[in-house]
Structures are given as structure tokens and as C-alpha cells.
N, C-alpha and C positions, 0 to 999 in steps of 0.2 A: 434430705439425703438425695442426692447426684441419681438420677435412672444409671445414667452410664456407669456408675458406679457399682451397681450392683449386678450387671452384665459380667459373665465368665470367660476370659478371653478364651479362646479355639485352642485345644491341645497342641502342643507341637508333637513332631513324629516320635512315635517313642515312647508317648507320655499316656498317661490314661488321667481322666478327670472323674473323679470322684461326686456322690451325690453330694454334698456340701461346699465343691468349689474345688479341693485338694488335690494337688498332682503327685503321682507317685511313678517313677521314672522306671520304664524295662528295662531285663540285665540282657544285652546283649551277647551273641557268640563271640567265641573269639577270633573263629576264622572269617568272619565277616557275614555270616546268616544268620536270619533277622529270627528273633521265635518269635510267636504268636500267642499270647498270654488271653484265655478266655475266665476271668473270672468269675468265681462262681454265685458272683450280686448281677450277672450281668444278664440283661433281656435277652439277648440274643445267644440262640444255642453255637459251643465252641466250635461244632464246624460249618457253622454261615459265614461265608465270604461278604466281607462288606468294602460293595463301590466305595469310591471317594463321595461319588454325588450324593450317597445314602449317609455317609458320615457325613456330610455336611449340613443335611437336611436334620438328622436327630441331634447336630449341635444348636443349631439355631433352635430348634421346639423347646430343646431343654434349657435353651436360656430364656428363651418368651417364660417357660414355666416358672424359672427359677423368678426373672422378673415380676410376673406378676405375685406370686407368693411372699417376695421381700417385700413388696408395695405394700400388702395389706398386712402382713407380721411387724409393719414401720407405723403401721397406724397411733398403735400403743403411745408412740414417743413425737408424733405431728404435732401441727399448730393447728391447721385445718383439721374440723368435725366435718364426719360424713353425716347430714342431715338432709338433704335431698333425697325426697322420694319416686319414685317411676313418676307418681304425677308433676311433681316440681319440674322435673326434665323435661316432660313432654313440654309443658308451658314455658318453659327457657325458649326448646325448640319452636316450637310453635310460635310464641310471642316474636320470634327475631328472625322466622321465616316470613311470615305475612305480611306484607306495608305496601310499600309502592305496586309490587307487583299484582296483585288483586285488585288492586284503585286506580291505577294508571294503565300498568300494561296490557290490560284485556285490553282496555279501549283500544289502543297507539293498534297493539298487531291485529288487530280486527278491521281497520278502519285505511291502513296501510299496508298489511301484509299476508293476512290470511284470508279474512274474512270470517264466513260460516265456521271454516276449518280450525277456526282458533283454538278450538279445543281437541284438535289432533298436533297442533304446535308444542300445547302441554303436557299434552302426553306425552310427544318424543323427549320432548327437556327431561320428562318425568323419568323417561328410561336409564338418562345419563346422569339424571340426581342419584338414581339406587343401584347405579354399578359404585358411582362413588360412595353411595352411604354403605354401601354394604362394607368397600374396604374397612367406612368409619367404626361401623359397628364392630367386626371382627377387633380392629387394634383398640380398640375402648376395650372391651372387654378383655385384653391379655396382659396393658397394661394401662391401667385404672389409675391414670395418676395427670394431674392439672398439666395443660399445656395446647393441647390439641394434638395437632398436627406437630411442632416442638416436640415433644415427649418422644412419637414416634421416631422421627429425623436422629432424633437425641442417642436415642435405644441402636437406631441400623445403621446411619451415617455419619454419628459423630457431633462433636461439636461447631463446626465450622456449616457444616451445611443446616443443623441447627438453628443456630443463629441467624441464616441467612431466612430461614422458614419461620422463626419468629417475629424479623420484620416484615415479614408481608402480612402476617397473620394483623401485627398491630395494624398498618391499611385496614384489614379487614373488619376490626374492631373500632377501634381506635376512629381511624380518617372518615369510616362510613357510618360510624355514629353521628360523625361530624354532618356530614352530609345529608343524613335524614334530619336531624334537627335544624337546618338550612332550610333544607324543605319545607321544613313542617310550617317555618316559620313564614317563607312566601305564601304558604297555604291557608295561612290564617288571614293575614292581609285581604288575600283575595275573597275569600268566605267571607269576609268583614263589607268588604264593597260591594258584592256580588247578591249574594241572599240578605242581609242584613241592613245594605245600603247607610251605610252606618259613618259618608259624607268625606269629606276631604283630610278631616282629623288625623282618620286613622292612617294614612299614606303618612301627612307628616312628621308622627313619632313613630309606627312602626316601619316606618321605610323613610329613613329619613337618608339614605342616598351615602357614597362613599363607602360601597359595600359593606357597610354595616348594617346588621342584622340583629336590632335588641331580645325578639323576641327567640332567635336560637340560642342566645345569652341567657334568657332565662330557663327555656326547658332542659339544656344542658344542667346550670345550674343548680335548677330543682332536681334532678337525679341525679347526682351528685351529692348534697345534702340529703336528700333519702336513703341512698346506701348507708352515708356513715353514721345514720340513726340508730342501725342494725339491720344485720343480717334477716333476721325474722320477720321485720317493715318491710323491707324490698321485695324478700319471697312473696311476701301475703298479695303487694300489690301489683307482681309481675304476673302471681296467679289470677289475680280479677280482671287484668284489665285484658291480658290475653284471651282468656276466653271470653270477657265481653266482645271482643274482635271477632272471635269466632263466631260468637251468634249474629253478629252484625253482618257477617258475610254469608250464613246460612238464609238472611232473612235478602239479602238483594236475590240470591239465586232463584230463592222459594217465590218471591217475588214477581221476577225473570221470569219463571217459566208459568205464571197464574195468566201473566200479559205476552205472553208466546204468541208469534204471527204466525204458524208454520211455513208461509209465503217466503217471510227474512230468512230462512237459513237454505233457498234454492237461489243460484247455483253451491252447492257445499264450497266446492271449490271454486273462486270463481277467475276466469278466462285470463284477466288480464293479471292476475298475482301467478296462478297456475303454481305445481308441486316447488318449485323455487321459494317461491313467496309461501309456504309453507314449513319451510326449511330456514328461510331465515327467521319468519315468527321464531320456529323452535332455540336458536341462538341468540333472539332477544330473549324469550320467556325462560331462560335457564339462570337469568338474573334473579328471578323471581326466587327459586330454590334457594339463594345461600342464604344462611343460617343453620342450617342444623346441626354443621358442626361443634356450632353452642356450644351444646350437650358436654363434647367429649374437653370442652374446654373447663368445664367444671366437675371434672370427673373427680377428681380429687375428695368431693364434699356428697359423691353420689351414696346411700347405702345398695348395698346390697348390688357394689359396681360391674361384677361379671357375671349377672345377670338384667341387672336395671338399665346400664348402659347402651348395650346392642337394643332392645325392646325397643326403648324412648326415641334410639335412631330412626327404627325402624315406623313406628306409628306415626312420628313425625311426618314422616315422606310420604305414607300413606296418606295422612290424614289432609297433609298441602295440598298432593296430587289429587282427589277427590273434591275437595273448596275448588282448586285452580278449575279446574274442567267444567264442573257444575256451573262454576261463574260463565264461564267464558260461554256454552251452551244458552246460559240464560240471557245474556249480553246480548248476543247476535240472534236471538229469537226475538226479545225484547224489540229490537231496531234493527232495519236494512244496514248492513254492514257499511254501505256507504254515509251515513247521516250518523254515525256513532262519532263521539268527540273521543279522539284521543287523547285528550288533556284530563277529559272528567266523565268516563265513559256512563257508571251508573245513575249520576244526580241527574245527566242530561239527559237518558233514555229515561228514564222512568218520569219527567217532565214533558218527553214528545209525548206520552202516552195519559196526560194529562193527572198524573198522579203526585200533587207538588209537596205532598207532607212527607212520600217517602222519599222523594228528590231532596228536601232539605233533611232527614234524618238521616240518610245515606251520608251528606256533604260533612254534617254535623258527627257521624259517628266517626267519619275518618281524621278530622280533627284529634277528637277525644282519645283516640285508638293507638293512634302512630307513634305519640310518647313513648311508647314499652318498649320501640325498639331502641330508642337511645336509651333508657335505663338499662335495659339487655347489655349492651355496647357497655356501658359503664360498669358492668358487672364482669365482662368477662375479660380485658383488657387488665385489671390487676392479677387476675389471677394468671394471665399468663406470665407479667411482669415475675408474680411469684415464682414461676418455675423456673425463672430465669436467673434470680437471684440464691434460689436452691441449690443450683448448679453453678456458682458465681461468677454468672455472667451478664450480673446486674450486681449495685451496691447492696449489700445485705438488708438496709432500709426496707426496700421490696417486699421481703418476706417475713416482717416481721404482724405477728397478727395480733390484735388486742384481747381481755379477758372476754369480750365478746364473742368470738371469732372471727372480725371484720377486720380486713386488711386496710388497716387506716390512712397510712400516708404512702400508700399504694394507689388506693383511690384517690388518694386528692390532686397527685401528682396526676395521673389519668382523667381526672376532672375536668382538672382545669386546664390542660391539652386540648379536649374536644372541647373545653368552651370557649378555649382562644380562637380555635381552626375553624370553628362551627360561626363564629360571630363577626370574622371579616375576611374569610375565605370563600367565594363565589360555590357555587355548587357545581360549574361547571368544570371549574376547574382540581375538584375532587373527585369526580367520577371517575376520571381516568386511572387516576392511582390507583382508586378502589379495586379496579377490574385489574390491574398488573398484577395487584398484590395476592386478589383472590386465585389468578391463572396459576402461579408458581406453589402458593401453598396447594389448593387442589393436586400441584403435577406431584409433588412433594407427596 
């Protein structure tokens, strides 16, 4: 069923709208004076004056009402089960907020742009993730229905502007799933050469040159075939591997601050980055936040959506915000802000300080870790497909979901997208999109 579809268009003058949708039209004078008809269902007492501004404000509320009560009265007759629980969410969110930005970007704005104060950069980003989470959580909660951002667009502006917010969203999904599994797969190369020393071999088949990239071919790949195994596979192991991330990033911090200089984080700020260079940390480390819209992208399958919804948002951003800072504190105590690698900020401080098993566990966990977020990506990319095709502005294909509940040739069509983009499209030349795409849904 269409969101827009189940929106009450605005009375025209004259008309009164009934609680069920129903217009029932006023008998006007005949000498041309208007009456005022206060009926006796109606909230307001018959001699309150109502602005336009106020009539427009208790139309719109009563259509978010009406929308989100046909959302969940439509359950009955869906294809999507609501089996997601608060904790499933949180570890969507979680799982597809966490990767580069905790393994990469402490380093870069530490070592380039803040320093010490790297974890006052987080925190700003963190101010402008939770004015935007907060919109998310509100509209998740009112209507509770697969899309994200889409759904919203869907509900206030239509279709056209819709549409134009579900392809950035796929960027978002879609292209930047791509992009991490690019990653992942330079990443392993170099872990191969680096800590492993593991000889000329591995450059020849896994970089074998002609921007192809076998090994983003295969972990696209394999999350791709894990989705369409079932639904209940994917859950189990987007739930384990996320919070093994989690504890992997508790354990650098914890770490971090056992091998704390209090020396490395004087000057906080230091002279030559000065509050600029803390401001622009804050506009790199804001990259770090996206994902948690995740969440409101699988709201469709959430239980208990107008109250699971908002929470999951919300813990998510706490819970980022809290990893991101603590890292970044222990990072820059860890090592003078100058001698921190921006490329590989923890394996290589915690090796200056002569500690090399958790230097190679640290390198080793981010390997093993990072995968979740192309499964994530691979997860949430049909489902928005689905809403689009709900609404048919996709081939019905899209929507159609198996005796399992898994969106079969949803996913595969989505699959195998990020495993073409992901396997001979440079990473460099996907970041850009990525960040277009995320700017306009955000603005959306």
C-alpha cells in the first residue's frame, strides 16, 4: 500500500473532514454569509476562533495520525513481518555506523587537523548527528514504514521529490557499500604484506592491477548469498559481528588510556591547527556518523515501531558518540598527535609503545569487522527498492517477498550492483557520490 495513498487530502473551504477521511460539505446562506457549523464530535469548543495557521497545523497531525494507524492496521495484509527487535536495531545501527571512522579517521584528524582536540571535533559532529537523529527518530515513529528518508519525502512532498530522495539514499546504500568493500579489500592486501609478510604472491592475485579488485568481489559476494539464505542468518550474524566491533573498539580505547602520556594531549589545541583546524576535524569526523538512518530504513520489519524506532535511534548516536570520543581521547594520549598515522592510527600507536600483539589484534579485528557494513548495505538497499516498488515506482518485482520473508530478487538485483561497482570501480572515485548523495537525503 502507497504511504501517499493513505494521506487525507486538506479540506477544501466549506468542507469539514471527518474522522475516517469523509467530507460532508456546509449549506451555505443565501445571501452570501458564511455560517459556522461547530459540531458536536468536534474538539474544539463552538465558539473558538480557528487561525488558518492552526487549521493547518491540526490537519497535518491528523494525517501523520491517520498515517501511522493505517501503517500498522495494514500489517494484517503485508508481505514484510515485523521481527526486529530494539536490540536488532540498535546493531543494524550500530553495525553500519562504525568502520572507517573509528579505524581511520581518529588518526587522519588527529595527526592533520585537531590534534589533542580530536575528541572536541566528535563531539561537535556528534551535536549535528542528534539534531538530525532526533528529526529521524520523530518521523520513524509516526510513520513506521520501510524507506527511510523516501517514506518521509513520500508522505510531505510527494512523489517526484521522492524519488529524487531515493536515489541518493541508494548512493548511500548501495554505492557506499561499494565503497567499503573496495576498502576492505585494499585493506587486506596490505595486512597481507605488512604484518604477515606474506611475499609477492599476494599483490599478484589479489591486486592483480586494471582496477580490479577480486577480493571486494568476494565479500560483496558472500553477503549477498547470506541474505538470501534467510532472513534469520543475516540477523544472527549482523548481530555478532557488530558487537564483536564493538568490543574491539572498547578494547583499543581501554587500552588507549592504560598507555596514556598525559604529556601527548598538551597543547589540547595545538597553535598551528588552532579552533579552524578543529572545525574542520568536526566536518571530516561527521562522516563517521552516517548510518544510523539504517534503522528507520528497515522500519517496516521493526516490532513494536512507535516506540522501538525512536529508542534504537537514539542509543545508536549515543552509543557512536561515546566509542567516537573515548577513541579519539585514547588515540592522542596514546601518541603525540604528531607521530600518529593517519592511514592506521591504532595498530601504529600501540606498536610505538611497544605493545605488538595488540597492534596486530587491533589490524586483525578491523579486517574481520568491517564486513558488516556491506552486509548492512546489502540489507538495507532492497528494502528501500521495496518501497519503491510498493508505490510503483519500481517494477513490482521489487516487492515481492518469499515464504521466508526475504526479498529475493530484490536482493540479488542489489547484490549484484554493489558487486560490479565494488569490483572495478576505484574507491576514489565513489566517495564523491557517496557524500552528494548522503548531503541531499540528510537535507530531505
Amino acid at each position: 500500500m502507497s504511504p501517499g495513498s493513505n494521506s487525507t487530502a486538506a479540506a477544501a473551504p466549506g468542507q469539514h473532514v471527518s474522522s475516517n477521511g469523509s467530507r460532508s460539505p456546509h449549506q451555505a446562506t443565501t445571501n452570501g454569509e458564511s455560517a459556522f457549523h461547530a459540531e458536536e464530535s468536534s474538539s474544539l469548543p463552538s465558539s473558538a476562533a480557528v487561525t488558518p495557521e492552526a487549521a493547518t497545523s491540526q490537519t497535518a497531525d491528523a494525517n501523520l495520525e491517520r498515517t501511522t494507524s493505517q501503517i500498522l492496521a495494514d500489517d494484517e495484509h503485508r508481505a514484510l513481518e515485523r521481527h526486529l527487535t530494539l536490540f536488532d536495531l540498535v546493531s543494524i545501527g550500530v553495525g553500519g555506523t562504525i568502520g572507517s571512522g573509528i579505524f581511520v579517521l581518529c588518526g587522519l584528524i588527529a595527526s592533520e587537523h585537531a590534534g589533542p582536540a580530536t575528541c572536541l571535533s566528535w563531539a561537535i559532529a556528534g551535536v549535528a548527528a542528534f539534531l538530525s537523529g532526533f528529526c529521524y527518530a520523530e518521523l520513524s515513529g509516526r510513520i513506521p514504514s520501510a524507506g527511510s528518508s523516501y517514506a518521509y519525502a513520500h508522505e510531505s512532498m510527494g512523489e517526484f521529490v521522492a524519488f529524487i530522495t531515493a536515489a541518493c539514499l541508494t548512493l548511500e546504500f548501495l554505492v557506499s557499500g561499494s565503497a567499503v568493500a573496495r576498502s576492505w579489500g585494499d585493506k587486506v592486501v596490505e595486512w597481507l604484506n605488512v604484518e604477515l609478510n606474506a611475499g609477492p604472491w599476494a599483490s599478484r592475485i589479489l591486486d592483480p592491477g586494471y582496477n580490479i579488485n577480486p577480493l571486494a568481489f568476494v565479500v560483496s559476494t558472500c553477503c549477498t548469498v547470506l541474505i538470501l539464505c534467510g532472513v534469520r542468518e543475516s540477523k544472527i550474524v549482523t548481530d555478532f559481528f557488530t558487537w564483536t566491533k564493538v568490543l574491539l573498539v572498547l578494547f583499543m580505547a581501554i587500552g588507549g588510556f592504560v598507555l596514556l602520556v598525559p604529556s601527548n594531549l598538551s597543547p589540547f589545541i595545538p597553535p598551528e591547527f588552532g579552533v579552524a583546524g578543529v572545525m574542520r576535524g568536526a566536518t571530516t569526523s561527521f562522516f563517521g556518523y552516517l548510518g544510523f538512518d539504517g534503522i528507520c530504513c528497515v522500519a517496516g520489519e521493526a516490532k513494536s515501531p512507535n516506540l522501538n524506532l525512536p529508542r534504537s535511534v537514539m542509543i545508536t548516536l549515543v552509543l557512536v558518540t561515546v566509542l567516537y570520543i573515548a577513541a579519539a581521547v585514547a588515540l592522542t594520549g596514546m601518541q603525540h598527535y604528531t607521530e600518529i598515522s593517519p592511514e592506521s592510527g591504532f595498530p601504529e600507536a600501540f606498536k610505538a609503545r611497544g605493545v605488538m600483539w595488540a597492534a596486530q589484534l587491533t589490524a586483525a579485528g578491523e579486517i574481520c569487522t568491517l564486513p558488516v557494513v556491506v552486509l548492512i548495505s546489502v540489507i538495507l538497499q532492497p528494502r528501500l527498492q521495496y518501497a519503491l516498488a510498493r508505490d510503483e515506482l519500481l517494477p513490482p518485482m521489487f516487492c515481492e517477498v518469499d515464504a521466508g520473508g526475504n526479498i529475493k530478487k530484490g536482493t540479488i538485483v542489489a547484490g549484484s550492483l554493489m558487486t560490479l561497482i565494488a569490483t572495478f570501480v576505484p574507491f576514489e572515485d565513489l566517495d564523491d557520490f557517496v557524500s552528494a548523495g548522503i548531503l541531499v537525503a540528510f537535507t530531505v
